[in-house]
MMTF fields as JSON, N, C-alpha, C and O atoms, coordinates in Angstrom:
{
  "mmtfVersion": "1.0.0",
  "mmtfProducer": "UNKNOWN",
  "numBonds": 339,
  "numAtoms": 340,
  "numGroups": 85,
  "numChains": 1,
  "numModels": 1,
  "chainsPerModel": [1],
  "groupsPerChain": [85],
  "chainIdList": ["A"],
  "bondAtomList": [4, 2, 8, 6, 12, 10, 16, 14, 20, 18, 24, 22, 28, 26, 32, 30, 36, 34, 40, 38, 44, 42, 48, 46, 52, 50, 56, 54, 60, 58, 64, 62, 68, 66, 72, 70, 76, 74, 80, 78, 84, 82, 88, 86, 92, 90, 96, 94, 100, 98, 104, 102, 108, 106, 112, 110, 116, 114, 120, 118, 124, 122, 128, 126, 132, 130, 136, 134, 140, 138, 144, 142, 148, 146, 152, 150, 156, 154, 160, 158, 164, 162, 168, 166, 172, 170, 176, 174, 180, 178, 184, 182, 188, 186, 192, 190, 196, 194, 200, 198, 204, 202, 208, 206, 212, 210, 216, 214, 220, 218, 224, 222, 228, 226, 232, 230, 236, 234, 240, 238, 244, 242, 248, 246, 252, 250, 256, 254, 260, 258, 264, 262, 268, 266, 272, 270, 276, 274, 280, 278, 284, 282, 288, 286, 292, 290, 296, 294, 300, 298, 304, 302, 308, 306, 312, 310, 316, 314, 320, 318, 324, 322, 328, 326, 332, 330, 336, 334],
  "bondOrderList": [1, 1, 1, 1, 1, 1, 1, 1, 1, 1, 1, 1, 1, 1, 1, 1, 1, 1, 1, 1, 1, 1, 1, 1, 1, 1, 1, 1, 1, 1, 1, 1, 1, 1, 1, 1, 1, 1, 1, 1, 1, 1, 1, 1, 1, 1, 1, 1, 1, 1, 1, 1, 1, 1, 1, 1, 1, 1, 1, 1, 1, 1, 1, 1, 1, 1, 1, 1, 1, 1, 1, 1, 1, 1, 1, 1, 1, 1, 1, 1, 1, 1, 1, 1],
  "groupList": [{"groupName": "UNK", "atomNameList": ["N", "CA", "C", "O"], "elementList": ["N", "C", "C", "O"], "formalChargeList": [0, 0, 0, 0], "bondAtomList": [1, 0, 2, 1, 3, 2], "bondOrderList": [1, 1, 2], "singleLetterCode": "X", "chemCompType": "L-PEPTIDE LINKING"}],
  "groupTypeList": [0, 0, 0, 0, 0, 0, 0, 0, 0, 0, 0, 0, 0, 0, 0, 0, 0, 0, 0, 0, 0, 0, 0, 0, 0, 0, 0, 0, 0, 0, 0, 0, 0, 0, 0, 0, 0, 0, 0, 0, 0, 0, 0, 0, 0, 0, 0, 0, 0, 0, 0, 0, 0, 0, 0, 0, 0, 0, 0, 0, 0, 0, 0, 0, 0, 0, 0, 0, 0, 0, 0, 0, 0, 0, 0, 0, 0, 0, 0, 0, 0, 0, 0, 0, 0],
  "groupIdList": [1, 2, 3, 4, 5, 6, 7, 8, 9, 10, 11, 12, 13, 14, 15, 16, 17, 18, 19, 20, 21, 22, 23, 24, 25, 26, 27, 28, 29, 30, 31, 32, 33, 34, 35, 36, 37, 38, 39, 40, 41, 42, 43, 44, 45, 46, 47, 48, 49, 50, 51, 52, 53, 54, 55, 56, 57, 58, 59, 60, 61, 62, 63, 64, 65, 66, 67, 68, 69, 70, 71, 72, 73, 74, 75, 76, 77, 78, 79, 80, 81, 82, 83, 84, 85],
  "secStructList": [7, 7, 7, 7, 7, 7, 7, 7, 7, 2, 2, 2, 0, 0, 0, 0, 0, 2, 2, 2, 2, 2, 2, 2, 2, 2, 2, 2, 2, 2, 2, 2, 2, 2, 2, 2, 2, 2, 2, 2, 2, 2, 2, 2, 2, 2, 2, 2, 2, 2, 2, 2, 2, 2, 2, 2, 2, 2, 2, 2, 2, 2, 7, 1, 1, 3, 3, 7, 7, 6, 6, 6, 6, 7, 7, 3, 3, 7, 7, 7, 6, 6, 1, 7, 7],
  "xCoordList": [0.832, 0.0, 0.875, 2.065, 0.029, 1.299, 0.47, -0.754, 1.568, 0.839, 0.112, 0.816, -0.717, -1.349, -0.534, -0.594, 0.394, 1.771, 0.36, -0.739, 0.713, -0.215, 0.436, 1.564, -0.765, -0.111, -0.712, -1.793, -0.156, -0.706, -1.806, -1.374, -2.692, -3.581, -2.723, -1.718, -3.492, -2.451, -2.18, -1.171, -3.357, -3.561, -2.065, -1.124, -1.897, -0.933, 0.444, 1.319, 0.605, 1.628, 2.41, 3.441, 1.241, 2.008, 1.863, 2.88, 0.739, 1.407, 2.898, 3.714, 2.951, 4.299, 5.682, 6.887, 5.2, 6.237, 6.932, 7.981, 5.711, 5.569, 6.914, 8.06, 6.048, 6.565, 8.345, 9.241, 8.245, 10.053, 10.759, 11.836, 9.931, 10.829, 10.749, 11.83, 10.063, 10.234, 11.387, 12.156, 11.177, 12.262, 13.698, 14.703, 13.793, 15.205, 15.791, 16.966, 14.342, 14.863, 15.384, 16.205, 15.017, 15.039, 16.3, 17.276, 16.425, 17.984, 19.138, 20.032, 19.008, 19.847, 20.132, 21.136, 18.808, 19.197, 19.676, 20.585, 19.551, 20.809, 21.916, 22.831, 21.75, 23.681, 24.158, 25.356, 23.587, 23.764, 24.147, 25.264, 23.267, 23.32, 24.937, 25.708, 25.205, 26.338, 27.238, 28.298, 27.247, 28.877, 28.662, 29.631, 27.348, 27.7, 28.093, 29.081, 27.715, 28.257, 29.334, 29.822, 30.085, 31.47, 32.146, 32.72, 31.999, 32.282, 32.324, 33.393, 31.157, 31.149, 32.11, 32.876, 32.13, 33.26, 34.613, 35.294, 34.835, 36.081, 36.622, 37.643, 35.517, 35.492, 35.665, 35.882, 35.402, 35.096, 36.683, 37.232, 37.296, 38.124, 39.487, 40.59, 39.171, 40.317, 40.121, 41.183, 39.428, 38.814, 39.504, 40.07, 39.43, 39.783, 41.213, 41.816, 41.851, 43.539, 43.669, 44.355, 42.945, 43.214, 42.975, 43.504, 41.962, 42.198, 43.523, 43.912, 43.694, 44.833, 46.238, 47.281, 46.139, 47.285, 47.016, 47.902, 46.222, 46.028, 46.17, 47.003, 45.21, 45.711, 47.429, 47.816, 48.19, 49.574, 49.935, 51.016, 49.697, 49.915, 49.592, 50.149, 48.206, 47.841, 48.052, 47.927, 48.641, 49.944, 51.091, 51.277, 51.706, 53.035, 52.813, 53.617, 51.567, 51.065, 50.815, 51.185, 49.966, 49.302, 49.444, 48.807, 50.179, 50.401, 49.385, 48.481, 50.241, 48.707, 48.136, 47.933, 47.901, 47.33, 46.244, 45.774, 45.525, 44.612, 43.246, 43.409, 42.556, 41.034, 40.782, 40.98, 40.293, 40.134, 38.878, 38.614, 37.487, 36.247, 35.878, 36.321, 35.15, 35.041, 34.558, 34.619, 33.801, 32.668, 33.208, 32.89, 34.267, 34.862, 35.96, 36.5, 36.895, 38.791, 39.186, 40.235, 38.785, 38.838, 40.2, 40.076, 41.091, 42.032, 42.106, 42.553, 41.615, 41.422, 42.784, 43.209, 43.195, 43.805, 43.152, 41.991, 43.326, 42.383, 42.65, 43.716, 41.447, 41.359, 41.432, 41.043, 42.597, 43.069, 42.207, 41.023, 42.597, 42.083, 41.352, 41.98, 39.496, 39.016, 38.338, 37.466, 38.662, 38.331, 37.067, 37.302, 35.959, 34.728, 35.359, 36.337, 35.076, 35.206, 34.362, 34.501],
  "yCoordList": [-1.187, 0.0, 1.249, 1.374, 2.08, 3.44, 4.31, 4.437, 5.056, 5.918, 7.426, 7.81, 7.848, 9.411, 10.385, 10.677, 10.987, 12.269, 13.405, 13.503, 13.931, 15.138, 16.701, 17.1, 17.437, 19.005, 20.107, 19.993, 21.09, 22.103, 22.846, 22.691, 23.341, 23.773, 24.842, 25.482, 24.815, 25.606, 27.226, 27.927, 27.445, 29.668, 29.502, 30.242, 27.965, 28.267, 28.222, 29.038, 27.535, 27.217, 28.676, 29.266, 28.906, 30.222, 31.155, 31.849, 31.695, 32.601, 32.24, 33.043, 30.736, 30.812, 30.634, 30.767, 30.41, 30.494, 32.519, 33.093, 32.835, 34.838, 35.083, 35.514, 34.528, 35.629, 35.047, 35.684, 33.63, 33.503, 34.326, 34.918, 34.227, 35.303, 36.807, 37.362, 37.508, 38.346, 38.824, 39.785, 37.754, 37.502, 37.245, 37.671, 36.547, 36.603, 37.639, 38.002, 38.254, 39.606, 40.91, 41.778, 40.899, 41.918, 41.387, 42.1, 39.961, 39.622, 40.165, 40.925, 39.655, 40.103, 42.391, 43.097, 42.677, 44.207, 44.451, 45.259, 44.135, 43.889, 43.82, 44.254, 43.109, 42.552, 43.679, 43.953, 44.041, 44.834, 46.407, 46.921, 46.877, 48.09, 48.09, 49.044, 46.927, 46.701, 46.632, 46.702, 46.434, 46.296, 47.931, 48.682, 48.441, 50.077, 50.528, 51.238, 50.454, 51.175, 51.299, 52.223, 50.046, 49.564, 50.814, 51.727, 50.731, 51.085, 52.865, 53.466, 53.562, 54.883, 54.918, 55.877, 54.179, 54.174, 54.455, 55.48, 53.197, 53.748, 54.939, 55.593, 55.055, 56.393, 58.038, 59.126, 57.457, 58.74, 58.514, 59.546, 57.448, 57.2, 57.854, 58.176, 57.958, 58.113, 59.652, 60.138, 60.352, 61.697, 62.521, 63.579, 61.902, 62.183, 62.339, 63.394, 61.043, 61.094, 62.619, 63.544, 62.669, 63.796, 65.296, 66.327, 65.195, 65.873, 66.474, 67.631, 65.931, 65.487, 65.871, 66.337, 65.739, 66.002, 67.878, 68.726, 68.035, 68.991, 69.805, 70.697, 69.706, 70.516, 71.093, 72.221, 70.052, 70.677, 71.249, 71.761, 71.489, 72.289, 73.811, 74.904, 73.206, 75.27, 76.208, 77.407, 74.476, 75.028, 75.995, 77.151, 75.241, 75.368, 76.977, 77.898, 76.808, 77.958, 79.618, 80.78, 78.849, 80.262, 80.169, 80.856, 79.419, 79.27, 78.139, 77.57, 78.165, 77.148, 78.078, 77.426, 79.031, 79.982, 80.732, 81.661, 80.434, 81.229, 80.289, 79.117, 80.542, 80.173, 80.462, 81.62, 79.445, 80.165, 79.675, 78.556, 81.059, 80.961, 79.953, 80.367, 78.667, 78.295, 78.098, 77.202, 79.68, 80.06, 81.258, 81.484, 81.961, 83.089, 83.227, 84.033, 82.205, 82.32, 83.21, 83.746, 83.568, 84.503, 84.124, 83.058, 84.735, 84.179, 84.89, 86.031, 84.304, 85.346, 84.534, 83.402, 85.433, 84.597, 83.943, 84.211, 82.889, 82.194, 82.863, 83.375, 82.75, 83.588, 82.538, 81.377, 84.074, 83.529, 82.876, 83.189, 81.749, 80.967, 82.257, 83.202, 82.107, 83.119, 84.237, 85.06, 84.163, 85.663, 85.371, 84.394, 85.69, 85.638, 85.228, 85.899, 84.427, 83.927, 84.535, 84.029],
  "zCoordList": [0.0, 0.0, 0.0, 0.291, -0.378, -0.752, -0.052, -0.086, 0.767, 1.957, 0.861, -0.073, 1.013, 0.264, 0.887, 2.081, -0.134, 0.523, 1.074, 0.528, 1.941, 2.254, 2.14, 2.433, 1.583, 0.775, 1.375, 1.954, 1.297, 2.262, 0.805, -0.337, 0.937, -0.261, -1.168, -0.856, -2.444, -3.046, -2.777, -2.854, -2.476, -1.608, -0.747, -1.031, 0.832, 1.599, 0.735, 1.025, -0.044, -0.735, -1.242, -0.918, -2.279, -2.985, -2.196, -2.196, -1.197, 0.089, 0.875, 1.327, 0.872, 1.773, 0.678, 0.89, -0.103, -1.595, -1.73, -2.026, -1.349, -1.481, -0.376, -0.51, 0.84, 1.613, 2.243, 2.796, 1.839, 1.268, 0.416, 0.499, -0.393, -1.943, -0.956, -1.154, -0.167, 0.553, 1.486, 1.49, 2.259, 3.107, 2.425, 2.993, 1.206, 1.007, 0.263, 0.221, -0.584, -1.48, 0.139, -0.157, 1.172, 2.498, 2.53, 2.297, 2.85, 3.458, 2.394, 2.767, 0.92, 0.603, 0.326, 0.42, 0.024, 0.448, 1.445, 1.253, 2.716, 3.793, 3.848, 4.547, 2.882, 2.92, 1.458, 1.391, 0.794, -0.236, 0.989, 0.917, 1.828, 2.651, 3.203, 3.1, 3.742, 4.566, 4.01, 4.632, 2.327, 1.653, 1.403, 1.518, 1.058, 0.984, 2.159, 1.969, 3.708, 4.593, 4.852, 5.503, 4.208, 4.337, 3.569, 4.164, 2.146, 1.03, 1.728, 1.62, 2.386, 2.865, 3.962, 4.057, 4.603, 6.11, 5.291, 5.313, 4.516, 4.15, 3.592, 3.806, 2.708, 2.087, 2.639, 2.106, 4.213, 5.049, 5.735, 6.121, 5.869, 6.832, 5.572, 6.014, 4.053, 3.183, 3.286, 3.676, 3.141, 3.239, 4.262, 3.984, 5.701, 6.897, 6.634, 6.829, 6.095, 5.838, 5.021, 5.455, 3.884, 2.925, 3.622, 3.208, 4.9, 5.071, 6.643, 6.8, 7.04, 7.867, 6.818, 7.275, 6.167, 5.05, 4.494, 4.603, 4.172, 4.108, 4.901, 4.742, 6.232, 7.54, 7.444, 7.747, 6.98, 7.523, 6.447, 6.738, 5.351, 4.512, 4.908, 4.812, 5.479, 5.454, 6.631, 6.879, 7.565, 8.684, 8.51, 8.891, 7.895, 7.435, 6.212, 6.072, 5.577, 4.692, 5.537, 5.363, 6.502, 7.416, 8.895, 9.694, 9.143, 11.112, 11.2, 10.587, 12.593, 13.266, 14.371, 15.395, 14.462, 15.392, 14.703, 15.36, 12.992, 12.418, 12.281, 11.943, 12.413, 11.769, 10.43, 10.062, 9.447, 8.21, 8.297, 8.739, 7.587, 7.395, 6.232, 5.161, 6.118, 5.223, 4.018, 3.176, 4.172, 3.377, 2.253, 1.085, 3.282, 2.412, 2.426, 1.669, 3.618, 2.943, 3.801, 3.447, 4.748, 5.537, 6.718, 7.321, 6.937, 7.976, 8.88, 8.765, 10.19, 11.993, 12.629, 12.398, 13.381, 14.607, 14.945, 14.638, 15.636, 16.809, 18.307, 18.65, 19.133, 20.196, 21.162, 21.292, 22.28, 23.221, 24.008, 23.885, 25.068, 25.926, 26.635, 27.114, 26.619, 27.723, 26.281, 26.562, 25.374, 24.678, 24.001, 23.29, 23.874, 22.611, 21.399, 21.069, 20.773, 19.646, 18.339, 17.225]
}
């Protein structure tokens, strides 16, 4: 005798067929987010170097005792410990 395989109806099927294809299209945008955050970290961490490099240029250019405005190029002393800024 041959046992009757038993099936879940076809509505549960392709609902649970759905909401797999759901779940794995989410998982992998996940993992897609995380190679970009990666991809921005580093990006921010190479930036940081460039600008670290730069800094001593505009050391060595204008002191290290000036403020420059970054809107208009503007070069202040920087104010003494205690003074309004």
């Amino acid at each position: 005798m041959s046992e009757q395989v038993r099936k879940v109806s076809e509505e549960h099927l392709s609902k649970l067929q759905e909401l797999n294809q759901q779940f794995t299209t989410m998982h992998q945008q996940v993992a897609e987010l995380e190679v970009r955050k990666f991809q921005v970290v580093a990006g921010i961490e190479t930036l940081r170097a460039e600008f670290k490099t730069f800094e001593g240029e505009l050391i060595k250019e204008y002191g290290d005792n000036v403020v420059i405005n970054l809107q208009t190029g503007e070069i202040k002393d920087k104010p003494e410990d205690g003074e309004n800024k």
